[in-house]
C-alpha positions as CSV (number, residue, x, y, z in Angstrom):
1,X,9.8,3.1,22.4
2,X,8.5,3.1,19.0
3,X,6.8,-0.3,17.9
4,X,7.4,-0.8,14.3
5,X,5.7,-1.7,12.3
6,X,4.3,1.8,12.9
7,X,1.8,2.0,10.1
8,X,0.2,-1.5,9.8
9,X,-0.9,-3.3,6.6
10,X,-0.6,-2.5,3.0
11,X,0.9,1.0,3.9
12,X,4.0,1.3,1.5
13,X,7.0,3.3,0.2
14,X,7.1,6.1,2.8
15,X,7.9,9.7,2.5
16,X,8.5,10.9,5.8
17,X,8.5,14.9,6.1
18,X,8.5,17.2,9.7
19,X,6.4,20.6,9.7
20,X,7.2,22.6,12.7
21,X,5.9,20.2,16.0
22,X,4.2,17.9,12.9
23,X,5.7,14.7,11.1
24,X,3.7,13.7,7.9
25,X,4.2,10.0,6.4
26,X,2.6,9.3,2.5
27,X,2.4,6.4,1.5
28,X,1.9,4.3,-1.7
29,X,-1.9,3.4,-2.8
30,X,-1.5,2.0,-6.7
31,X,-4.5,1.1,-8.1
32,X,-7.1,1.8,-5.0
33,X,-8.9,4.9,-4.6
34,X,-8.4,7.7,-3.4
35,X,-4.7,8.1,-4.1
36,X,-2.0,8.4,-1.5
37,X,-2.8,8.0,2.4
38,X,-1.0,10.5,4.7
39,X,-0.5,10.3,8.2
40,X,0.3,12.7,11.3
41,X,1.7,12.2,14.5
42,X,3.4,14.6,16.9
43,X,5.6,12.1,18.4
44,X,6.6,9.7,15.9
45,X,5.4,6.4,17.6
46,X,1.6,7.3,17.5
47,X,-0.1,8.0,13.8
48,X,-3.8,8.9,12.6
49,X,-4.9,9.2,9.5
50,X,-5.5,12.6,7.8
51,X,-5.6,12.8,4.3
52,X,-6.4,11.0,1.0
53,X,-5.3,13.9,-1.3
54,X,-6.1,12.3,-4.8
55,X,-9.9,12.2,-3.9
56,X,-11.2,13.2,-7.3
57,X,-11.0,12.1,-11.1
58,X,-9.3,15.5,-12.3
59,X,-6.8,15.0,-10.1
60,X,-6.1,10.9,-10.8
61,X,-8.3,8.9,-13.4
62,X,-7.0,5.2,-13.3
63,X,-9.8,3.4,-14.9
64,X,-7.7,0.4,-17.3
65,X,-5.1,0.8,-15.0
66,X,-3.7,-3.0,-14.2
67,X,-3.3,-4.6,-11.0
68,X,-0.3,-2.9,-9.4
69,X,-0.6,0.6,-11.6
70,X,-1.9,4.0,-10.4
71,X,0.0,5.5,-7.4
72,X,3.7,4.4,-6.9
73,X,5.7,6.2,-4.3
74,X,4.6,9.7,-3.4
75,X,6.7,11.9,-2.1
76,X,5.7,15.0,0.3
77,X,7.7,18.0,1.0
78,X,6.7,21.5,2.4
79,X,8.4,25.3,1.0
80,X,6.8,28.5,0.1
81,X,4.0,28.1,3.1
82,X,2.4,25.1,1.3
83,X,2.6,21.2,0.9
84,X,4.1,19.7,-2.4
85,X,2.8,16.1,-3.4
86,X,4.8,14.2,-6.1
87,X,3.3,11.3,-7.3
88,X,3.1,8.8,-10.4
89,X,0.4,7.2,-12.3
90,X,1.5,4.2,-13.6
91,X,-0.9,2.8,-17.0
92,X,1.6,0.1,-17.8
93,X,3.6,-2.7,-15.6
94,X,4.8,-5.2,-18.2
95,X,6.6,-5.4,-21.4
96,X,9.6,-3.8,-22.4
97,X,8.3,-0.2,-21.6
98,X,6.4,1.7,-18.8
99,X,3.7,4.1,-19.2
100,X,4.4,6.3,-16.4
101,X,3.5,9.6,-16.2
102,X,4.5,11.7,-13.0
103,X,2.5,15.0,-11.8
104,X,2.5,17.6,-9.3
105,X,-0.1,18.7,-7.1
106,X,0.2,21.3,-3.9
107,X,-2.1,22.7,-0.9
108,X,-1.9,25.2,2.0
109,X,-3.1,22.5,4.0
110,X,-2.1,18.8,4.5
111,X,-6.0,18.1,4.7
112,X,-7.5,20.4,2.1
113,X,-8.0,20.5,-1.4
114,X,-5.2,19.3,-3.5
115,X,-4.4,21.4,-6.5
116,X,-5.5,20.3,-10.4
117,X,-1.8,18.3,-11.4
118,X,0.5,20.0,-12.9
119,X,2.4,17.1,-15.7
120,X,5.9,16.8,-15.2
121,X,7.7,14.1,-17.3
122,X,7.4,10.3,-18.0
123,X,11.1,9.1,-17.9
124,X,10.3,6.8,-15.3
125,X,8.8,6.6,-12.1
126,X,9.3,7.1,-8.0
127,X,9.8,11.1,-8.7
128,X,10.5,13.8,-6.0
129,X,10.8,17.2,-5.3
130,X,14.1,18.9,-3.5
131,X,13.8,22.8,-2.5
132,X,17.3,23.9,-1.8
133,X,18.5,26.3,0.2
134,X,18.8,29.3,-2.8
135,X,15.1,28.7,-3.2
136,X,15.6,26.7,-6.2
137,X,13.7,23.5,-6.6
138,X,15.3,20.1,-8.4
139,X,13.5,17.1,-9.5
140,X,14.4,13.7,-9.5
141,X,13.1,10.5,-11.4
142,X,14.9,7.0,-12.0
143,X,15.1,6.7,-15.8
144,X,13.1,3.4,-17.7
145,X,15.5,2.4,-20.5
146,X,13.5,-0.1,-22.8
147,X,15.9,-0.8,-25.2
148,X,17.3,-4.4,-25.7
149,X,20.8,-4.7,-24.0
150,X,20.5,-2.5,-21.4
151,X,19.1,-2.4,-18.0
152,X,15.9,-1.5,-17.5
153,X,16.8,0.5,-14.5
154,X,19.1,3.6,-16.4
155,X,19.9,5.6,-13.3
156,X,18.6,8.6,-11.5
157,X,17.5,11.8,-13.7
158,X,18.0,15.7,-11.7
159,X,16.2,18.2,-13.9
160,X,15.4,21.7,-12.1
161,X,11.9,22.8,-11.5
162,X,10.4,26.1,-12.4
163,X,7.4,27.3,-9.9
164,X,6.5,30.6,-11.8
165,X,6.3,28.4,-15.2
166,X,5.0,25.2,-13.6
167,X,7.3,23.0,-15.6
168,X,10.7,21.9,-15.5
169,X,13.5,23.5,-17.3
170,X,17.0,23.4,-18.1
171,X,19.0,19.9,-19.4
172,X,18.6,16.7,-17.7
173,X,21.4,14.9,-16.1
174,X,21.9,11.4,-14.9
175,X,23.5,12.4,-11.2
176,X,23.5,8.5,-10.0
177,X,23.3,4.6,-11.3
178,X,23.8,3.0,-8.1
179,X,25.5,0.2,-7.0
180,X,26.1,-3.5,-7.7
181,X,22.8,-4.3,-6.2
182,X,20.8,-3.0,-9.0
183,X,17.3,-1.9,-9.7
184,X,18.4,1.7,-8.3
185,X,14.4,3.6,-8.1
186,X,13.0,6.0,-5.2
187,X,15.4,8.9,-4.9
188,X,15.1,11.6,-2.5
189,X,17.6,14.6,-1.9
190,X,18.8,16.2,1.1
191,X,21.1,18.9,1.9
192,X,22.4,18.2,5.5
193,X,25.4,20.8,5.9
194,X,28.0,20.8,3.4
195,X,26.8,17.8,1.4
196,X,23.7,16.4,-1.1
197,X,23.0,13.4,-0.2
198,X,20.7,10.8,-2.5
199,X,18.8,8.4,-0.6
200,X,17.7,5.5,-3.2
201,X,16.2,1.7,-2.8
202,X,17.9,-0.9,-4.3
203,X,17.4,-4.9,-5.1
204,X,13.9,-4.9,-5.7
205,X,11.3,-4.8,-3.6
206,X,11.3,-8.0,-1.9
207,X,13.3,-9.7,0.1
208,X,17.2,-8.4,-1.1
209,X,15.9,-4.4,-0.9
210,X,18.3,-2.7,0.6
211,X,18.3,1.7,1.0
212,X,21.2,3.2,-0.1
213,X,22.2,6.7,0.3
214,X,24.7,8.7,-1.2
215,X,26.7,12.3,-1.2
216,X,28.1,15.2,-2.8
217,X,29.2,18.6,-2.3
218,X,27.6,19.4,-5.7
219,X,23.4,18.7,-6.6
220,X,24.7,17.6,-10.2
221,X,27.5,15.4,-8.3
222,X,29.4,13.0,-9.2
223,X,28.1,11.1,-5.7
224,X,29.8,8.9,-3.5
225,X,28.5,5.5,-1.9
226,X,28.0,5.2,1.6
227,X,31.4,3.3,2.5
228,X,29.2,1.1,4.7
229,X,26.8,0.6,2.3
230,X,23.7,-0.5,2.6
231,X,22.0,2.5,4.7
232,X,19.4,-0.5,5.6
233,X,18.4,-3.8,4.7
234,X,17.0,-6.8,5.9
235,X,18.8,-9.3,3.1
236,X,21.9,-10.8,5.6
237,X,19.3,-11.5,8.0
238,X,16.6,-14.1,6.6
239,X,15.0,-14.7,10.4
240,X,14.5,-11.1,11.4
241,X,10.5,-10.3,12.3
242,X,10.5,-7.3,9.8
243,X,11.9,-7.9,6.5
244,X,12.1,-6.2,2.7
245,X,13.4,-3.2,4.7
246,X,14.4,-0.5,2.0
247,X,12.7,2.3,0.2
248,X,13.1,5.3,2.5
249,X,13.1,9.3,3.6
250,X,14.6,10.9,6.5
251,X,13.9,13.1,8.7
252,X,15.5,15.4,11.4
253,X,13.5,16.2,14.8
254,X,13.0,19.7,16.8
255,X,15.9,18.2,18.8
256,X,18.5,17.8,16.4
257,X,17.4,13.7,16.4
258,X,17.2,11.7,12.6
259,X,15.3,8.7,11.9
260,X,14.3,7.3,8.8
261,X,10.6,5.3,8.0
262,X,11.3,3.0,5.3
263,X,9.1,0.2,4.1
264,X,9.4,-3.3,5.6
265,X,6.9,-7.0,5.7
266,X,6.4,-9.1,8.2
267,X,6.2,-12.9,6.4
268,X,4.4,-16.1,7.6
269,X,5.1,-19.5,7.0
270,X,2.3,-22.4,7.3
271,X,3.9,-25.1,9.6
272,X,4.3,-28.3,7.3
273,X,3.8,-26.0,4.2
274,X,6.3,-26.3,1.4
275,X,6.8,-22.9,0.4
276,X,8.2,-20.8,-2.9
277,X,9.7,-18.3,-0.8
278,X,12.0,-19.3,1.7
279,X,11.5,-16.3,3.9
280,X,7.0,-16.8,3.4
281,X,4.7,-15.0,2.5
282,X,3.0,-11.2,3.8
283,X,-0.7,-11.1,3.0
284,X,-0.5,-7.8,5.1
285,X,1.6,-6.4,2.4
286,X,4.2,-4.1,2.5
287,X,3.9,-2.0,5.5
288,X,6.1,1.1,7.3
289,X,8.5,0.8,10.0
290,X,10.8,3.5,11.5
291,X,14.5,3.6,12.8
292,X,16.5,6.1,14.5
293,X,19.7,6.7,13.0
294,X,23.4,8.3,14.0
295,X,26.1,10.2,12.5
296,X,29.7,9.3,12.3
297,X,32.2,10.9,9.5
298,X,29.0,12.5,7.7
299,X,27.6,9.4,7.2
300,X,23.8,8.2,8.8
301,X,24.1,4.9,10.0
302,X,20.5,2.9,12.0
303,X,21.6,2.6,15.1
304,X,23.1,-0.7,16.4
305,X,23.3,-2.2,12.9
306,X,22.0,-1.6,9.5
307,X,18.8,-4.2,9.5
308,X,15.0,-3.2,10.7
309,X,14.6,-3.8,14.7
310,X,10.8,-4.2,15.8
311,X,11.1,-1.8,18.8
312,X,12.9,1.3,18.7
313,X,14.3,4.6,21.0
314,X,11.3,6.8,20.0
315,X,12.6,10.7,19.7
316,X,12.7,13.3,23.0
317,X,9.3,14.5,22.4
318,X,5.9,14.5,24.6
319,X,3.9,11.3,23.7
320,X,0.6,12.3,21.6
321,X,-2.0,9.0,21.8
322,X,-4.9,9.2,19.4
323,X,-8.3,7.5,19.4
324,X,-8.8,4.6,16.7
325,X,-9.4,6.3,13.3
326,X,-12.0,4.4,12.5
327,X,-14.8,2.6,14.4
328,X,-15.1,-1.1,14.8
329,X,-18.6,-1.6,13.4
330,X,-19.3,1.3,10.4
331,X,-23.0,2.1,10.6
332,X,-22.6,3.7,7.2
333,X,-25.0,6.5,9.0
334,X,-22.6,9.5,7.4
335,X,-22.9,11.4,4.4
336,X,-19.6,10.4,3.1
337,X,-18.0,7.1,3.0
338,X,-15.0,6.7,6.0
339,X,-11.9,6.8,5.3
340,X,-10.9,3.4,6.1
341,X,-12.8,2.1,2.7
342,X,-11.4,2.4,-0.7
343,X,-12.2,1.4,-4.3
344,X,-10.8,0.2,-7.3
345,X,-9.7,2.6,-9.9
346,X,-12.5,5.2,-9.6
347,X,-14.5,6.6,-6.9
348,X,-16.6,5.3,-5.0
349,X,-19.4,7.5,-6.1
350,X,-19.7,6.1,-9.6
351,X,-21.5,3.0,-8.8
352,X,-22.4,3.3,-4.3
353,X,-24.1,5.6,-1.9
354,X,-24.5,6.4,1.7
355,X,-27.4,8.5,1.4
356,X,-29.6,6.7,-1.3
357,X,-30.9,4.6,1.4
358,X,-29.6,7.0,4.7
359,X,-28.0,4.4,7.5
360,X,-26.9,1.4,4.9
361,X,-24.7,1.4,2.3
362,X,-25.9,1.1,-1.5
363,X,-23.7,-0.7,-3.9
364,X,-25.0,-1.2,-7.6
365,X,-23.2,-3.5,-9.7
366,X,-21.1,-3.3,-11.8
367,X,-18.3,-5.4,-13.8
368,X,-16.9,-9.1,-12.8
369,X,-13.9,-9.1,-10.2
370,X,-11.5,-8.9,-13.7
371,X,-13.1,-5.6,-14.6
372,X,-10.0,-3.0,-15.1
373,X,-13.2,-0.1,-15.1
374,X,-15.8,-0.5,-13.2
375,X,-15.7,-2.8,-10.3
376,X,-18.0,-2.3,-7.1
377,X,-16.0,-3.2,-4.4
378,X,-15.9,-1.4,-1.4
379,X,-13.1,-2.8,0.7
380,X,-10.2,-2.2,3.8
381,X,-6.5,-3.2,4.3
382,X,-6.3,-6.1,6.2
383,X,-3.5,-4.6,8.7
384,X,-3.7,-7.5,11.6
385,X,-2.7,-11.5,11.2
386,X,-6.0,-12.5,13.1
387,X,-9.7,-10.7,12.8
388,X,-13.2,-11.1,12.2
389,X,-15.0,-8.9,9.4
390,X,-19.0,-9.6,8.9
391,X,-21.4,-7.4,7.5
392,X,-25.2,-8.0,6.6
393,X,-26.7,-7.6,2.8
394,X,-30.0,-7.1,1.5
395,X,-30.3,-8.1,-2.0
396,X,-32.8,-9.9,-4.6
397,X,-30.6,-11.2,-7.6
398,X,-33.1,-12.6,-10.7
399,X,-30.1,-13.6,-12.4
400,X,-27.2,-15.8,-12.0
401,X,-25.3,-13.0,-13.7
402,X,-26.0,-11.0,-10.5
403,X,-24.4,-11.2,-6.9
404,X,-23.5,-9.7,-3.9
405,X,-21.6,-10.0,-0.8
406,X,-18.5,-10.4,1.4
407,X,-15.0,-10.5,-0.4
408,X,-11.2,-10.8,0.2
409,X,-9.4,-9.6,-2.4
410,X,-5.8,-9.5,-3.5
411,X,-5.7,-8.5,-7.3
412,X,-8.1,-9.3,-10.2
413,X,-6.6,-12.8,-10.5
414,X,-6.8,-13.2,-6.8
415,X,-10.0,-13.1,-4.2
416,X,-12.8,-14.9,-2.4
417,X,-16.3,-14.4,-2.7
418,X,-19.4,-15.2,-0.5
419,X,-22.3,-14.2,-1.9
420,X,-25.9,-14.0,-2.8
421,X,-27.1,-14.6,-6.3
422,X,-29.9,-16.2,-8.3
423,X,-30.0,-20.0,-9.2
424,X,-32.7,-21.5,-12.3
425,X,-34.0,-23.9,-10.1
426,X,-32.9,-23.3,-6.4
427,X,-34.0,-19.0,-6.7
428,X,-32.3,-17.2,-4.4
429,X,-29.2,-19.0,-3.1
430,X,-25.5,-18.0,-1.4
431,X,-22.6,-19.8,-3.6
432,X,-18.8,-19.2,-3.2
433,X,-16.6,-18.8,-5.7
434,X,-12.7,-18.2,-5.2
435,X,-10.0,-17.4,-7.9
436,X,-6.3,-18.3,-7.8
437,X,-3.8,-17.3,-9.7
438,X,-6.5,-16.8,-12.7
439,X,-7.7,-20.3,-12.1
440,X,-11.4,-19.9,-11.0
441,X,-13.0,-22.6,-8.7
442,X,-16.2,-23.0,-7.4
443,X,-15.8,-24.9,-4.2
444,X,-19.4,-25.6,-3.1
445,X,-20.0,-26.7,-6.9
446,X,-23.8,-27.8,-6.9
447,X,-24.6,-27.6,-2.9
448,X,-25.2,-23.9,-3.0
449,X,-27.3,-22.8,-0.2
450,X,-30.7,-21.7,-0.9
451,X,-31.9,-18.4,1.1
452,X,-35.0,-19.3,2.8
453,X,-38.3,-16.8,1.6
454,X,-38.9,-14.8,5.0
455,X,-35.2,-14.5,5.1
456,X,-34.8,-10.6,4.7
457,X,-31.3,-10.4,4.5
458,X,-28.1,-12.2,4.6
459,X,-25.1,-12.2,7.7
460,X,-21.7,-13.1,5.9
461,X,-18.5,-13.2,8.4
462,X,-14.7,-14.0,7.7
463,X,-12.7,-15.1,10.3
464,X,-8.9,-14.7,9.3
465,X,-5.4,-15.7,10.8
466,X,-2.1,-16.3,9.7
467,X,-2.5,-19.3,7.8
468,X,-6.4,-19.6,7.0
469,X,-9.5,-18.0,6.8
470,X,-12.6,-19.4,6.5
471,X,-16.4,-17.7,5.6
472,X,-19.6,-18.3,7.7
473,X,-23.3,-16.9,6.7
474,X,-26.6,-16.5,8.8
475,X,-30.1,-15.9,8.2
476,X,-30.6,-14.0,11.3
477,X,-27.3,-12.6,12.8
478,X,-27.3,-14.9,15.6
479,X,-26.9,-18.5,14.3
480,X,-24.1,-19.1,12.1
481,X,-23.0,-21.8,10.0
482,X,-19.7,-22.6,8.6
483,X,-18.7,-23.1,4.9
484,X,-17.3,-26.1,3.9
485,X,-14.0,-24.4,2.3
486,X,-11.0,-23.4,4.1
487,X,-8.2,-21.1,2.5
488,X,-4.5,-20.2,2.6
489,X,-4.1,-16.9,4.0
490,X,-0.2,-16.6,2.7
491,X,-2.0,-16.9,-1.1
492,X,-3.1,-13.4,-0.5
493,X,0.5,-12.0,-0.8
494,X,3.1,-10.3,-2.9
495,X,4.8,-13.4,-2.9
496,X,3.0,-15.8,-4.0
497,X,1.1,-13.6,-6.4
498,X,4.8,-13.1,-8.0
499,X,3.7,-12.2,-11.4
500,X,2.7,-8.8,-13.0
501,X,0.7,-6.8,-10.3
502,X,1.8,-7.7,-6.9
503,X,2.6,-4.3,-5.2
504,X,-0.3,-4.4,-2.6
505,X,-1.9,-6.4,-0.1
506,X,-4.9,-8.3,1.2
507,X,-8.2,-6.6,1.2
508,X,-11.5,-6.9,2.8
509,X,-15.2,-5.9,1.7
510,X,-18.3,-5.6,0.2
511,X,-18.9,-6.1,-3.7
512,X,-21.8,-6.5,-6.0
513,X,-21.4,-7.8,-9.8
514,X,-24.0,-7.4,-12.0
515,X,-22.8,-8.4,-15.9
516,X,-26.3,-8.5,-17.0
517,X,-26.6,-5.1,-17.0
518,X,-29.7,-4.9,-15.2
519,X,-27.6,-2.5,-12.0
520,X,-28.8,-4.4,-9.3
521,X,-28.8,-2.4,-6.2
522,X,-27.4,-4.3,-2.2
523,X,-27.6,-2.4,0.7
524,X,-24.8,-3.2,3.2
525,X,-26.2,-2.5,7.1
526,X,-22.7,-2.5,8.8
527,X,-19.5,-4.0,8.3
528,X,-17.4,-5.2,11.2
529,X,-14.1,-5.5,11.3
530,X,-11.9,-6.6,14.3
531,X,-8.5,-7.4,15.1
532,X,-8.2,-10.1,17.6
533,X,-5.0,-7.5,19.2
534,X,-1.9,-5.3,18.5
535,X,0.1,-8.2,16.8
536,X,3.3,-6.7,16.6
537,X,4.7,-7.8,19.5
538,X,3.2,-11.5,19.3
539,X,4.2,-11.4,16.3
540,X,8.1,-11.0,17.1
541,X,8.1,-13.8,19.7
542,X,5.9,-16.2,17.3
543,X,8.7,-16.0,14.9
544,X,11.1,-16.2,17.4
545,X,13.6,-14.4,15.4
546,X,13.5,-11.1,17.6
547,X,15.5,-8.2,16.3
548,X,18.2,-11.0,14.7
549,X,21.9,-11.0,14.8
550,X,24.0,-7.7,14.5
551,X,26.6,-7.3,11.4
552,X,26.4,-5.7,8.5
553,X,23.5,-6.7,5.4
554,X,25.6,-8.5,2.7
555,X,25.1,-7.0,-1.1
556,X,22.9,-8.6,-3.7
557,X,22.7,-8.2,-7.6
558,X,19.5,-7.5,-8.5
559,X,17.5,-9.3,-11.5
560,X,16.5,-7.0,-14.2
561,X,12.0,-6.4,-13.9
562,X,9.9,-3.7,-13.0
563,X,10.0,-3.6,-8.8
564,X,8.0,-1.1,-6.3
């Protein structure tokens, strides 16, 4: 059976595409770097990690992009004996327009070296790339309409694409505006037999998306609705485990099977907690899921009702386990950062090092966590409900304009930081300072906690579950002490975020801030981080709500706003 969901944490808007005996997922990154995250797997219930394909500044430069910008919905596809990747850059998420601009970049193979971009349009955003049969190649775009009186969301653009030329040609046409559910974004194109059909997402990205797919015998259509629409959605059924389902891509296997990965969250509630959202919150962020689907009448239909189930028939293929993609404890004792870190807006380069000081990581610091340029954070998804991260810093601040430490971060208007820094009369001390919702508080106000002078370095540790998470330090690995300050976990989410920038998830790592300019250099040791277990299915019987009720998701109109 396939476990969904299959690809845990902030892992969002996924393109699902088969090559030969191999099946590629991309996935959304926005305003982390490097952009887009692609995973492999053979057998579709098993994935590793394999590429980061926007690894370099000529190939995405977000620096000033908000919270919530950069990467939105990638889209892979493979023709001519090479890999296209489709993929915006967003510089603008509020106000009446968006300054989107969508590129193309290719490679021979999915873990090489990506191609310079090649600029496409800026209609809109969530563009893809359809190769059809005649060897022709179409693009698609929803359209951003700023004008007052209309809706923002202006339908779905088809414009074709010239390879030879590297730009696209010919008139543009608006082939699709949805349904009543609104907010129509993320179109991808098939050609299954006699029929184009248009897979789109619908109702925003929260709680009403739904996936809605379409079909004509024409690329330009007009298109018809699925007569059973929606394709998938989670909306009729407010108890399932996995909700937000929508946002989608299909795929057919060797054996003639189809199955779509489509984005879904797994929410929390706080017992005794009065919440905003009635369905809670999902610090993990939007994550992927995968269902197998059948076809009646040339339609696809998810098998055994259109709504997300957490287990599902995996495809007749051998099983393919891998080992863990990353190690529990990072030694930093490589010449390259691992994969499992990523940074904010530029690389990692520009302000750390793993071989400045060979076996610890070196972070000099940079701007304050509101810093839309240079931030040093080094951070990880948080992809489990319960774990443990700690790591072990060696700094020497002279200035309370200078710290460094252990972090969870959602946005620039949301984290929590442990950390060393420098106080007039106390010297070296560890203080904690947390922001919410742009309200910065410093909870252990003047009790900071002053480093003693043979104390070489500093242990911080986060222990996290579904409702809280509270920090800990040490002065010598081995005796730890508590801070006085425990915090919501849920306030780390989409949800309750719910204002410009909330497209990502919870994050967990290593910063150092240094506004007096001075570049104050911390060396990390290690950083541990450790999932208590595979939560999925403890998950499903915490919440009780199993794979929910079968019947069809009811309809929604959508509210006019940017969604992902």
């Amino acid at each position: 059976m396939i476990q969904n969901p299959v690809l845990k944490g902030f892992n969002p808007d996924p393109s699902m595409l088969r090559v030969g005996d191999d099946f590629y997922i991309a996935v959304s990154t926005f305003e982390w770097f490097p952009g887009v995250v692609i995973y492999h797997s053979t057998d579709m219930k098993n994935w590793r990690q394999v590429a980061r394909p926007l690894n370099r500044v000529e190939l995405l430069d977000m620096k000033g992009n908000p919270d919530s910008g950069g990467v939105w919905a990638p889209q892979l596809s493979y023709a001519d004996g090479k890999f296209y990747l489709i993929f915006s850059d967003v510089k603008v998420t509020s106000g009446s327009w968006k300054d989107v601009t969508n590129y193309l970049t290719t490679c021979d193979t999915i873990d090489g070296e990506w191609s310079n971009p090649v600029y496409m349009n800026q209609s809109g955003f969530d563009p893809s790339l359809f190769h059809d049969e005649d060897g022709r190649k179409w693009f698609v775009n929803m359209v951003w309409d700023h004008r007052n009186g209309k809706h923002d969301f202006g339908g779905i653009v088809l414009q074709e694409y010239d390879a030879d030329q590297e730009k696209l040609i010919g008139d543009r046409k608006i082939i699709y505006t949805g349904t009543d559910v609104g907010l129509t974004e993320a179109p991808h194109l098939y050609k299954i037999n006699e029929y184009y059909y248009l897979l789109t997402a619908e109702g925003g990205t929260m709680y009403d998306h739904h996936a809605t797919i379409a079909r004509s015998k024409t690329i330009d259509g007009p298109y018809e609705t699925h007569p059973d629409n929606p394709l998938i959605s989670s909306w009729g059924h407010p108890r399932l485990a996995l909700q937000k389902a929508g946002h989608g891509s299909l795929v057919e296997t060797q054996n003639g099977e189809w199955y779509l990965a489509h984005l879904t969250a797994r929410p929390t509630k706080a017992p005794g907690d009065v919440l905003l959202m009635d369905r809670g919150y999902s610090q993990l962020g939007r994550e992927t899921a995968i269902q197998k689907l059948e076809w009646k009448e040339g339609w696809p239909y998810v098998v055994d009702g259109n709504y997300p189930k957490v287990s599902v028939e995996a495809p007749d293929l051998p099983e393919q386990k891998w080992d863990a993609d990353f190690p529990i404890v990072d030694q930093f004792d490589s010449e390259e950062l691992g994969g499992q870190w990523q940074t904010l807006r530029i690389p990692y380069t520009q302000f750390a090092s793993v071989t400045d000081k060979p076996g610890k990581l070196r972070i000099y610091g940079a701007g304050a966590f509101s810093n839309l340029h240079k931030q040093a954070l080094v951070a990880r998804r948080w992809q489990a409900f319960e774990f443990e991260a700690e790591t072990k810093v060696s700094v020497d601040p002279v200035s309370f304009q200078q710290q460094a430490g252990l972090v969870n971060y959602y946005n620039t208007k949301n984290w929590t930081s442990l950390h060393v820094t420098w106080h007039e009369d106390k010297g070296k001390v560890i203080d904690l300072y947390a922001s919410e919702r742009d309200n910065v508080s410093n909870p252990l106000g003047s009790d900071v906690i002053p480093v003693p002078d043979e104390a070489e370095a500093v242990w911080f540790k986060v222990k996290v579950d579904q409702y809280h998470y509270q920090f800990s330090y040490s002065f010598d690995g081995e005796k730890w002490e508590e801070i006085p300050a425990v915090f919501d976990s849920w306030k780390l989410s989409d949800e309750y975020i719910q204002e410009s920038g909330f497209f990502t998830g919870a994050f967990v790592g290593m910063s150092c801030i240094d506004t007096s300019g001075m570049r104050l250099a911390a060396d990390f040791d290690y950083f541990r981080y450790e999932e208590k277990a595979d939560d999925r299915d403890h998950w499903t019987q915490t919440r009780h709500y199993g794979n929910g009720s079968k019947g069809k998701s009811k309809s929604v109109v959508g509210q006019s706003g940017t969604t992902k």
